[in-house]
N, C-alpha and C positions, 0 to 999 in steps of 0.2 A: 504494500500500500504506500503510494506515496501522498504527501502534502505538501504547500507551500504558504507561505507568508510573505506580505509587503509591510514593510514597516515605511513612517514617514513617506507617504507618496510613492514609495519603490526606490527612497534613500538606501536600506538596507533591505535584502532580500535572502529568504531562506526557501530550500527545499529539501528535506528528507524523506529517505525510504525505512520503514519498519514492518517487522512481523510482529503477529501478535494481536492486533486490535482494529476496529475499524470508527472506535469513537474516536468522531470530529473535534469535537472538544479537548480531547486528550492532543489529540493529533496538531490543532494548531498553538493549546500551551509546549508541545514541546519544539514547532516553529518559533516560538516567542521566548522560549526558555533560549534557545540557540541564539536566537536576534538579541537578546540580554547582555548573554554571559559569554559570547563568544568560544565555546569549545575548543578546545585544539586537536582531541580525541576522541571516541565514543567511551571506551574504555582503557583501562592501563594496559591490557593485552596489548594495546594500536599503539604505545608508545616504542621508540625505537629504543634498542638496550644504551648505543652511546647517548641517548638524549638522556635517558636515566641515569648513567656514569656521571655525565658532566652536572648534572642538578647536583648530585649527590657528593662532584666535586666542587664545586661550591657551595656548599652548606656545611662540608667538614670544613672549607677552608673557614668557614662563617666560625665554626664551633672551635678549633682550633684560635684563633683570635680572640676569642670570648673567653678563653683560658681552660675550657671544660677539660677533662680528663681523659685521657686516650679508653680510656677502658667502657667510658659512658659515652661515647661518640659514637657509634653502632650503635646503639637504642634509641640515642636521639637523633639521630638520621633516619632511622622507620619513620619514627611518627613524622618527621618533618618530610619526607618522601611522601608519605601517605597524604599529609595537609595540600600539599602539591598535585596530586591527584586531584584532590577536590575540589582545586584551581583551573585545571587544564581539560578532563575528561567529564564528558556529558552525561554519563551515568553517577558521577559521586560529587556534583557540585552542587549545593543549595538550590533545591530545587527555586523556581520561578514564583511558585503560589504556596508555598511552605518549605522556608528558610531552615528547617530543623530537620526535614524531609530530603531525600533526593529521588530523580527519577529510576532509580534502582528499586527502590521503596514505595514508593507512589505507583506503579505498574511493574511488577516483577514479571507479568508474561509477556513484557512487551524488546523487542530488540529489534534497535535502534542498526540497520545495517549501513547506511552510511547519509550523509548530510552534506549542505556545500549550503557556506551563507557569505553575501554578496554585497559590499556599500560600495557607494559611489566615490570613487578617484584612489580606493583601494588596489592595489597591486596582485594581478592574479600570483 
């Protein structure tokens, strides 16, 4: 099933494909979720391993300047890897219409196969 959204006059535009659901309503909160928060991924599955490397080498180098302890840097790299997720992938960011929820959660049967969202003088 696909759907689409125009935001602003068709300033920004989205279109996603998903299985799963054929409620309209679902379907254009998660055009609008996209047109929000601009996604970078559907899930951490879709992130590349060196994208993940270099996040993760920059937040040791974060944690290491902060003085933290070699030994507690591994744990606090999960969570902050993970908060990161919640940043970038469309499946674990605050959802759109419950900020304590995400679209993981809000529709568990529904998956999200791929999205492309579009503003104006943006760079493909």
């Amino acid at each position: 099933k696909f759907a689409g959204y125009h935001h602003m006059d068709g300033k920004v535009s989205v279109l996603v494909e998903v299985e799963g659901t054929d409620d309209a309503e679902l379907l254009k909160a998660i055009c609008m979720h996209i047109t929000a928060f601009s996604p970078e991924f559907i899930t951490s599955n879709d992130i590349p391993q060196e994208r993940i490397a270099k996040e993760k080498e920059i937040a040791s180098a974060q944690l290491v300047a902060e003085g933290k302890p070699a030994a507690m840097i591994e744990k606090i790299l999960v969570g902050k890897i993970n908060k990161w997720y919640g940043e970038v992938c469309l499946m674990n960011q605050p959802w759109i219409r419950d900020d304590k929820s995400c679209l993981a959660k809000v529709a568990p049967g529904v998956t999200v196969k791929r999205f492309a969202r579009w503003g104006v003088g943006q760079e493909a």
